[in-house]
N, C-alpha and C positions, 0 to 999 in steps of 0.2 A: 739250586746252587749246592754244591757240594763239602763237604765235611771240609775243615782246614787241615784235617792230616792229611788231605791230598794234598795240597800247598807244600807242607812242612814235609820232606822226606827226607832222611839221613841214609846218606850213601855216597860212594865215593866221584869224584870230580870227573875229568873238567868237565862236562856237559851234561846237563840235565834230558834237552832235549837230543842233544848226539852221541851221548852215552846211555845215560840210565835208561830212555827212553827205546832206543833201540836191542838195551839187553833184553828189558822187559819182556819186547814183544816177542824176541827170538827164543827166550824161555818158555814163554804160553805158547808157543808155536809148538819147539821141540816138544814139551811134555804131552800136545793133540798127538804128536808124530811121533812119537819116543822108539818103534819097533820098526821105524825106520830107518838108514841108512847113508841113502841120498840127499843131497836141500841143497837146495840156490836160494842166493836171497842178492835181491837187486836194491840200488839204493840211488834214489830220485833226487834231482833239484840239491837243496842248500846240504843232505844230508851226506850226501856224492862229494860238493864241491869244496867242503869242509871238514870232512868225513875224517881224514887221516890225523888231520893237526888233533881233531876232537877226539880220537880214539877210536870211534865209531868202528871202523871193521875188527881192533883187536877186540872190544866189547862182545861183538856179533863172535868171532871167532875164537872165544874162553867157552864162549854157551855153546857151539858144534865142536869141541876139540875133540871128542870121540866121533866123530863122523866126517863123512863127504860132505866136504862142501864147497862150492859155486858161490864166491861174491865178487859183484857186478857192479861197476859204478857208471852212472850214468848224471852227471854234472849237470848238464844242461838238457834234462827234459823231466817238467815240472808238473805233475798232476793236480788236478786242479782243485782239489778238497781242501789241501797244505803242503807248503812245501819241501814239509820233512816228511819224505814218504818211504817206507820200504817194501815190494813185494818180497813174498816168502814162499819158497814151493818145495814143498816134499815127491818123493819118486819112491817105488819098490826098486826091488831089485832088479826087476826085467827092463828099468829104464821107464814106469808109466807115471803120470803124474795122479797122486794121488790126490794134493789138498793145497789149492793156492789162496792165499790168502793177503788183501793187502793193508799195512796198520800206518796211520799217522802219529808221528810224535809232535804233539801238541805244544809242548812247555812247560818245564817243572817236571821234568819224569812221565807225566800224563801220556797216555795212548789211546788212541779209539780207528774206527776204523769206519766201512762204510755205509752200515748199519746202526752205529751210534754216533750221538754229538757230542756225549761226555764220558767220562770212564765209569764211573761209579752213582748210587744213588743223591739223589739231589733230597737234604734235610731241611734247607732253610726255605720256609715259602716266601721271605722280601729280597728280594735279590738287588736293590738297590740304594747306593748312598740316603739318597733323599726320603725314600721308604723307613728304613731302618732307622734315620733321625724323627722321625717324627713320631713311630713307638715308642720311641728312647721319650721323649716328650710329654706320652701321654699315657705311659707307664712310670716314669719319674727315676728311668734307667740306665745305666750308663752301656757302653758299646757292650764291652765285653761282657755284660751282662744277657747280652742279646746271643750271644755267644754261647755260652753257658748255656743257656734256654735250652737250645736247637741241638748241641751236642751232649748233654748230660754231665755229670760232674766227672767222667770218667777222663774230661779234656782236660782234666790238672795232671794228671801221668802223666797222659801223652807230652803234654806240654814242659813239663819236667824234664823228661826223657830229651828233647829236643833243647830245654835249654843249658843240659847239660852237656849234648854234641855242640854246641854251639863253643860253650866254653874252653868245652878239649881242644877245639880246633884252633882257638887263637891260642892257648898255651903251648900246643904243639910247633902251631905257624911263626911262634916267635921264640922257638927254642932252635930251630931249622936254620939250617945256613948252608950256604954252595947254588950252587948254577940247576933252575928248573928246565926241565924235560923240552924237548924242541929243538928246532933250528937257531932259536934265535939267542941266545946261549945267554939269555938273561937270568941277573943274578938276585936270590933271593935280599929281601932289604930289610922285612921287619925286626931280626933278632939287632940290625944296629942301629935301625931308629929309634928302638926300647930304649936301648942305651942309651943315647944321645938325650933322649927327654926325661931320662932320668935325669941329667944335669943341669937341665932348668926349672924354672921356676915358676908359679902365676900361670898366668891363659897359654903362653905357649906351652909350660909343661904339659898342661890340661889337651891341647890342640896336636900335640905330639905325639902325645898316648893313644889318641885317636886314631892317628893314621896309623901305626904300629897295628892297632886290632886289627884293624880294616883291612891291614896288607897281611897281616898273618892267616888270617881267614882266605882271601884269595888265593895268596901264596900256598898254601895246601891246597885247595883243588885244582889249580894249575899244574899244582904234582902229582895230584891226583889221588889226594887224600881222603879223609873222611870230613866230609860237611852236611849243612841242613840247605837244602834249597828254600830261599828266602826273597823273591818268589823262585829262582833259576839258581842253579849251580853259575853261572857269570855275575851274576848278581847278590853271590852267598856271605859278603864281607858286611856288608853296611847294615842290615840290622843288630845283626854281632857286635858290630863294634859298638853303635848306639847304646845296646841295652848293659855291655862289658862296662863301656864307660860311666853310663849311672851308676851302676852297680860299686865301682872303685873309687868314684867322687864324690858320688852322695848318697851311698852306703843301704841305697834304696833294699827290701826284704826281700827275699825270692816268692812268695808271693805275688808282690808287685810288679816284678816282671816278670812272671807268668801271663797276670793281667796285662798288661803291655801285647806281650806275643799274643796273647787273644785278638786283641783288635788290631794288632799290623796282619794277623792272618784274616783278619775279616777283610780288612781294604784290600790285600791285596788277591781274594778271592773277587771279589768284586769285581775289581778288574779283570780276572782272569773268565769271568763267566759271562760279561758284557762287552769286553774286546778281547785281548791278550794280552800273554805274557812272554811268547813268543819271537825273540829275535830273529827267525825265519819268516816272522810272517808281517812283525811291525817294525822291524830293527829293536837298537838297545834302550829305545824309549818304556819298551815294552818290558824290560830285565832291570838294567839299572835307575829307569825313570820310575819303577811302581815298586823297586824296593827303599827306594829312598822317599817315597809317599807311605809307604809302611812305618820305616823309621821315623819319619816326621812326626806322624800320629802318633807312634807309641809313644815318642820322648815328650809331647806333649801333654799325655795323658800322665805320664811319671809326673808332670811338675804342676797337675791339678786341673788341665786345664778342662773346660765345658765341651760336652758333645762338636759343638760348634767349631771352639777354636781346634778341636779336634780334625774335626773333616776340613776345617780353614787349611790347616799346616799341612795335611796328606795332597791336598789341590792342590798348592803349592811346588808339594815336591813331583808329582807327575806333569803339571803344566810347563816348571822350568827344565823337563829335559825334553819338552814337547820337539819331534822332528831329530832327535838323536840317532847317528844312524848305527848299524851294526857290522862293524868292518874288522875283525881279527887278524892281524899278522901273520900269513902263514896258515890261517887258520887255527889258529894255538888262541885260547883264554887266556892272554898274558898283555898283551899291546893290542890295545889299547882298555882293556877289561879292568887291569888290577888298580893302575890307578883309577880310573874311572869309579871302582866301589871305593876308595879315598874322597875323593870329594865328594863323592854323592853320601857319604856320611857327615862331612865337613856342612854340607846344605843342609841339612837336616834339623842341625844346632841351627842354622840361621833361621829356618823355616819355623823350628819347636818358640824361639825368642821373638818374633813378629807376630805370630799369632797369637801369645800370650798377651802383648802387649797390644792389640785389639779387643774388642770383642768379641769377634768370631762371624761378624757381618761378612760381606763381603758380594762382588756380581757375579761372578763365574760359580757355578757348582763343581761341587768332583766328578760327579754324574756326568756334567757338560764335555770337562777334561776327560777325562774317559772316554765318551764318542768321539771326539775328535781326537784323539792318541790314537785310534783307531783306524779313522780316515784318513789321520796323516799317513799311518804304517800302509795302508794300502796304494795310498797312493805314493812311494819310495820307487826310487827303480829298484829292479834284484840285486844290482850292483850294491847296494847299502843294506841289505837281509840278509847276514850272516853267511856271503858267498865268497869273499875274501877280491871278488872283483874291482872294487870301487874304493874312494875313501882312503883310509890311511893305507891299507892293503896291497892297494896299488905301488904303493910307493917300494924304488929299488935302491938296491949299495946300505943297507941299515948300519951301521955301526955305533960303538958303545962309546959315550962319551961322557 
């Protein structure tokens, strides 16, 4: 399993896996081919049929603007590794090909290609919920301590460093106001729900403010700002807002959530290394369902709670978005994405207060949830993976009301 700073990237929106993803590879590509010229680059499956709303070709075409280039979209023929695929071909001058090359974007910025299963070196040798509890156990450890282990103390920068993107981004998403990028000429909301929960009082101030971070964090990378992929840029609002909001109600240290981001990036590596986090590949079960079992955990972990009701609260928030599908309007990270990381922060507080108020028993494992978020995403039609075919996407005549 690999480092959490693969999880955690800071970079700009809407798509982790249709943006970042796809610069990435055409980056490592050019700099192989830099004394060339010529490239096409083709673009398979979900990353074709989603492509424009996501950015995806301007992304590809900032990284060749001094050169020829050849981009191909191809919607509906889906290679079979993943299906966010792009081939990549360089040419000399006389027209020959020199170096084809084809990379998957995985989720979270991640790329491999088909020669590898993961991008980077794998540090942690327990790669599972139930493994890594029972160290915790019989070392007398808490999550993030396991954390720490495997990364060295160098993950308090890193970690810093991110949760200080974190914060810019809801300071910025709720200082923004006017109509984000797309067709669908939707209006930014957070800078006046701030407002608004300014003027109340008790749980709904508390419950106001929430959605204000949540939507300010979405709200920039839908415009295409700077955020942390948390596990995905669609998914980059809800641990933000979770950890913003302890931070502003109960005054928790930054230390503290530091620790926090330790162990929402352990769970939500977990997931990423045992199923997905991929809405091309499991729908938004896999984006907004395992960051809001991030969230769960850490805000649980903020208010004391044991390993247990720990991993209790993370099941929870991946089990109750089990079967979510992934259907973008347009293809744009706005509808049905932004609110979506709104309550799935909103869930989180409910999942953090139930698990405290057990003991952390429970039948189902995360581990369990996990496999089967998996088999469900498999077994989805394309229509609900991030192809804009199916689901709300389908739907025509949109108007603001």
């Amino acid at each position: 399993m690999e480092s959490i700073k693969e999880l955690y990237r800071i970079g700009c929106g809407p798509s982790s896996s249709h943006t970042m993803g796809p610069r990435k590879a055409a980056e490592e590509f050019l700099q192989r081919n830099s004394i060339h010229d010529k490239f096409e680059v083709t673009l398979f499956g979900s990353l074709a049929a989603t492509g424009k709303g996501h950015l995806t070709g301007v992304a590809i075409e900032e990284v060749f603007k001094s050169k020829e280039l050849d981009l191909i979209w191809k919607p509906k023929e889906f290679l079979k590794k993943h299906p966010n695929a792009l081939r990549l071909k360089s040419f000399s001058n006389s027209g020959e090909l020199v170096e084809e090359w084809t990379a998957y974007s995985i989720g979270g910025g991640a790329i491999v290609d088909d020669k590898t299963e993961h991008s980077s070196q794998s540090i942690y040798d327990l790669t599972t919920m139930d493994t890594i509890l029972q160290w915790c156990k019989e070392n007398d450890k808490q999550l993030w301590e396991y954390v720490l282990l495997r990364e060295g103390e160098e993950i308090w920068d890193f970690l810093d460093e991110v949760w200080t993107a974190m914060k810019n981004a809801i300071k910025k998403g709720m200082n923004n106001e006017g109509e984000l990028p797309g067709g669908l000429k939707l209006p930014r909301k957070s800078h006046l729900y701030h407002l608004k929960a300014k003027t109340y009082s008790g749980p709904m101030r508390k419950r106001s403010m929430l959605y204000s971070y949540a939507l300010a964090v979405s709200e920039e990378n839908a415009g295409g700002g700077t955020i942390v992929t948390a596990p995905t840029c669609g998914a980059c609002g809800v641990l933000p807002a979770i950890l913003y909001y302890h931070k502003k109600f109960y005054k928790f240290k930054k230390k503290d959530i530091l620790k926090a981001l330790a162990t929402a990036g352990l769970i939500g590596n977990i997931v990423k290394f045992n199923a997905s986090i991929s809405g091309a590949e499991v729908g938004c079960q896999g984006e907004v369902g395992v960051a809001c079992a991030m969230a769960s955990g850490a805000a649980t972990q903020l208010h004391g709670g044991t390993i247990y009701q720990i991993e209790y609260s993370a099941e929870m928030g991946l089990e109750h978005h089990l079967g979510l599908t992934c259907d973008p309007v347009l293809g744009l990270v706005q509808i049905p994405c932004i609110e979506r990381n709104v309550f799935a922060a909103a869930r989180a507080l409910n999942h953090n207060t139930y698990a405290l108020l057990s003991d952390g028993r429970h039948r189902i494992s995360f581990d369990q949830v996990t496999e089967t978020m998996m088999k469900t995403g498999l077994d989805l039609s394309l229509s609900y993976k991030e192809t804009s075919l199916g689901g709300l996407a389908s739907l025509k005549g949109f108007t603001y009301r």
